[in-house]
C-alpha positions as CSV (number, residue, x, y, z in Angstrom):
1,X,0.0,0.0,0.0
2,X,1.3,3.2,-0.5
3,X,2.0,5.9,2.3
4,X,0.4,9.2,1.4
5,X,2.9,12.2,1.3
6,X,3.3,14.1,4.6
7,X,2.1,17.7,4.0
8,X,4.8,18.8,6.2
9,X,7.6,17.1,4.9
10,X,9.8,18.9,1.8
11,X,9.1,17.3,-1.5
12,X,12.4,17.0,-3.2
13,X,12.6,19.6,-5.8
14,X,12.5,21.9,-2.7
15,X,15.1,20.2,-1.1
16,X,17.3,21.1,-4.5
17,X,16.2,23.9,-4.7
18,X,17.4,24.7,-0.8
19,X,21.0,23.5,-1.7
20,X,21.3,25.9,-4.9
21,X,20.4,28.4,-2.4
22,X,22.8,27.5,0.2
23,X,25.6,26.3,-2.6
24,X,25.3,30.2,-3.7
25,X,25.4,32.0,-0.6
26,X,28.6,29.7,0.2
27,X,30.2,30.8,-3.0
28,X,29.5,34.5,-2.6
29,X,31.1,34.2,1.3
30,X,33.5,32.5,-1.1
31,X,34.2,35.4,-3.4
32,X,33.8,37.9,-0.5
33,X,37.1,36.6,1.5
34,X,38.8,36.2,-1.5
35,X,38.4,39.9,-2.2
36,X,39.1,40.6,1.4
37,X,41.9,38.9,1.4
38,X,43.3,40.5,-1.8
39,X,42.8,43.4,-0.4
40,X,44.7,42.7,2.7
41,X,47.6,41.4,0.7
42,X,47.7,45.0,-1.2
43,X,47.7,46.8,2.0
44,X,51.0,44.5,3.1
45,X,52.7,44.9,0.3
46,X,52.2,48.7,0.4
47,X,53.1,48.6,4.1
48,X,56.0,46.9,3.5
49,X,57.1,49.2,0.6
50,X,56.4,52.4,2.2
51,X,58.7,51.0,5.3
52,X,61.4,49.8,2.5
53,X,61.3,53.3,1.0
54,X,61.8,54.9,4.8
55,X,64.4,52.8,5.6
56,X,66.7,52.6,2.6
57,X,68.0,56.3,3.2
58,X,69.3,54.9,6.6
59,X,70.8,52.2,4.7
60,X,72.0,54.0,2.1
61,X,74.0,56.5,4.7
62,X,74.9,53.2,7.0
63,X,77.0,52.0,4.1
64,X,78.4,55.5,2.6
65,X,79.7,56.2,6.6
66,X,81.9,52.7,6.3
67,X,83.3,53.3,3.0
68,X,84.3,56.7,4.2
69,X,85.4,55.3,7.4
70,X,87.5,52.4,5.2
71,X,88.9,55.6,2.9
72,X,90.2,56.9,6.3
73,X,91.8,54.4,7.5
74,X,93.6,53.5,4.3
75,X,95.2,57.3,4.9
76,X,97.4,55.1,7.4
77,X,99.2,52.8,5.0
78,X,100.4,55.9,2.3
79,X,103.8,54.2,2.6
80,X,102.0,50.5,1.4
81,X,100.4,51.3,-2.1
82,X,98.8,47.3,-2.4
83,X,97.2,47.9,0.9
84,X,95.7,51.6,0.3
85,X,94.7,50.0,-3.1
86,X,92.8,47.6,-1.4
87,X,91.6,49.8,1.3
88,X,90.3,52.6,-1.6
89,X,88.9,49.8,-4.0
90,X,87.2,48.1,-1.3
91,X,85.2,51.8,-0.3
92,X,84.9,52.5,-3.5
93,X,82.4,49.4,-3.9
94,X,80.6,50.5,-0.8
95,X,80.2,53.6,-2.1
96,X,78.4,52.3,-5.2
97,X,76.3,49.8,-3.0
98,X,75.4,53.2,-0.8
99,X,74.3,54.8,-4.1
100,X,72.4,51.9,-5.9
101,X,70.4,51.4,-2.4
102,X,69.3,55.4,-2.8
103,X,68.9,55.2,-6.5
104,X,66.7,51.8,-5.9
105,X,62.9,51.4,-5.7
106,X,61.3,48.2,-3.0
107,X,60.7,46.4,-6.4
108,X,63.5,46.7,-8.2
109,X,65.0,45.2,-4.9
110,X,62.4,42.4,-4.9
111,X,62.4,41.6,-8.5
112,X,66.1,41.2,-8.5
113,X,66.0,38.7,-5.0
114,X,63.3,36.6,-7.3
115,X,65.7,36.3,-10.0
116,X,68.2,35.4,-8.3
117,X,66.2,32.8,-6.7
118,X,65.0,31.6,-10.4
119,X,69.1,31.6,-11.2
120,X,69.7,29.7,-8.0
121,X,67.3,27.6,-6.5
122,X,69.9,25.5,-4.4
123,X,71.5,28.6,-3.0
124,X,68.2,30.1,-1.7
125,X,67.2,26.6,-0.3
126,X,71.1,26.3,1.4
127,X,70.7,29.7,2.6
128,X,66.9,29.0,3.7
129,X,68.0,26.1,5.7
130,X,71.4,27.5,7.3
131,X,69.2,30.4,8.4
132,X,66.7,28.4,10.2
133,X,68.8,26.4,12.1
134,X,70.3,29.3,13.4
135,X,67.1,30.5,14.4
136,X,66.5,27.2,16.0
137,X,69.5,27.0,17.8
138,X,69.2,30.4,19.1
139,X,65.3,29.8,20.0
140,X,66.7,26.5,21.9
141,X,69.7,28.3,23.4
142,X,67.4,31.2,24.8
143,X,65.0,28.9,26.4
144,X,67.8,26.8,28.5
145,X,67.3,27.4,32.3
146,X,70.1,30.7,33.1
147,X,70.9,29.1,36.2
148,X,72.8,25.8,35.1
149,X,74.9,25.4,38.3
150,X,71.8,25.2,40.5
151,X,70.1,22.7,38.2
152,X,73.4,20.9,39.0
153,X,73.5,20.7,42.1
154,X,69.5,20.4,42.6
155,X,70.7,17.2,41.0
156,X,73.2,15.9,42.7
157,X,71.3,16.4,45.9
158,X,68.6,13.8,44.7
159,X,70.9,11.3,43.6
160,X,72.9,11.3,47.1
């Protein structure tokens, strides 16, 4: 025999219906985080240029002070021309470091760190790794107890 349809149940073309609804609604939260998070990324990376841009100058002057300072102290070896040579060749690079740093926008300086990580994958995964085990060693080193004589002997009383 066959049940008569509850009034108050969904029929199924409802039910599909609801799940279109809902299927949309999820893909327009979708499409609103997306933009959000665009958006977010554009304000970082504008952050993070304007901060680049501030902080170059200081750069810039960090690196022109020690090639002066270098020029100076090749004054003392004017009786060993090889040395001065060296001492004047080696501020005149930092000179032209200190001057491409100024002359330099945030993206030329990002657009040349991606090439070089195109050029040298193995380098910027050496480098990557070598840096974070620093980091981990100095994060492990940092959370040793400061006291290591009174761990000692806290020790050595137990064992007694």
């Amino acid at each position: 025999m066959a049940r008569p349809a509850d009034p108050g149940a969904p029929s199924a073309a409802g039910e599909q219906a609801d799940w279109r609804g809902l299927k949309g609604d999820v893909e327009d939260i979708a499409d609103v985080a997306v933009e959000r998070g665009r958006g977010l990324m554009d304000a970082a990376r504008a952050q993070a240029q304007d901060y680049v841009e501030r902080r170059k100058g200081d750069a810039a002057q960090s690196v022109n002070d020690l090639a002066k300072t270098l020029r100076d102290s090749s004054r003392t070896f004017d009786d060993r021309p090889n040395i001065k040579a060296f001492f004047d060749s080696a501020a005149e690079g930092l000179e032209q470091l200190g001057g491409s740093i100024e002359a330099r926008s945030f993206t030329d300086f990002y657009e040349d760190a991606e090439a070089f990580a195109r050029r040298a994958p193995v380098a910027v995964a050496v480098g990557t790794f070598v840096a974070g085990f620093i980091a981990a060693r100095f994060i492990k080193s940092s959370s040793l107890p400061q006291d290591r004589e009174g761990l000692d002997g806290h020790r050595a009383s137990h064992r007694a």
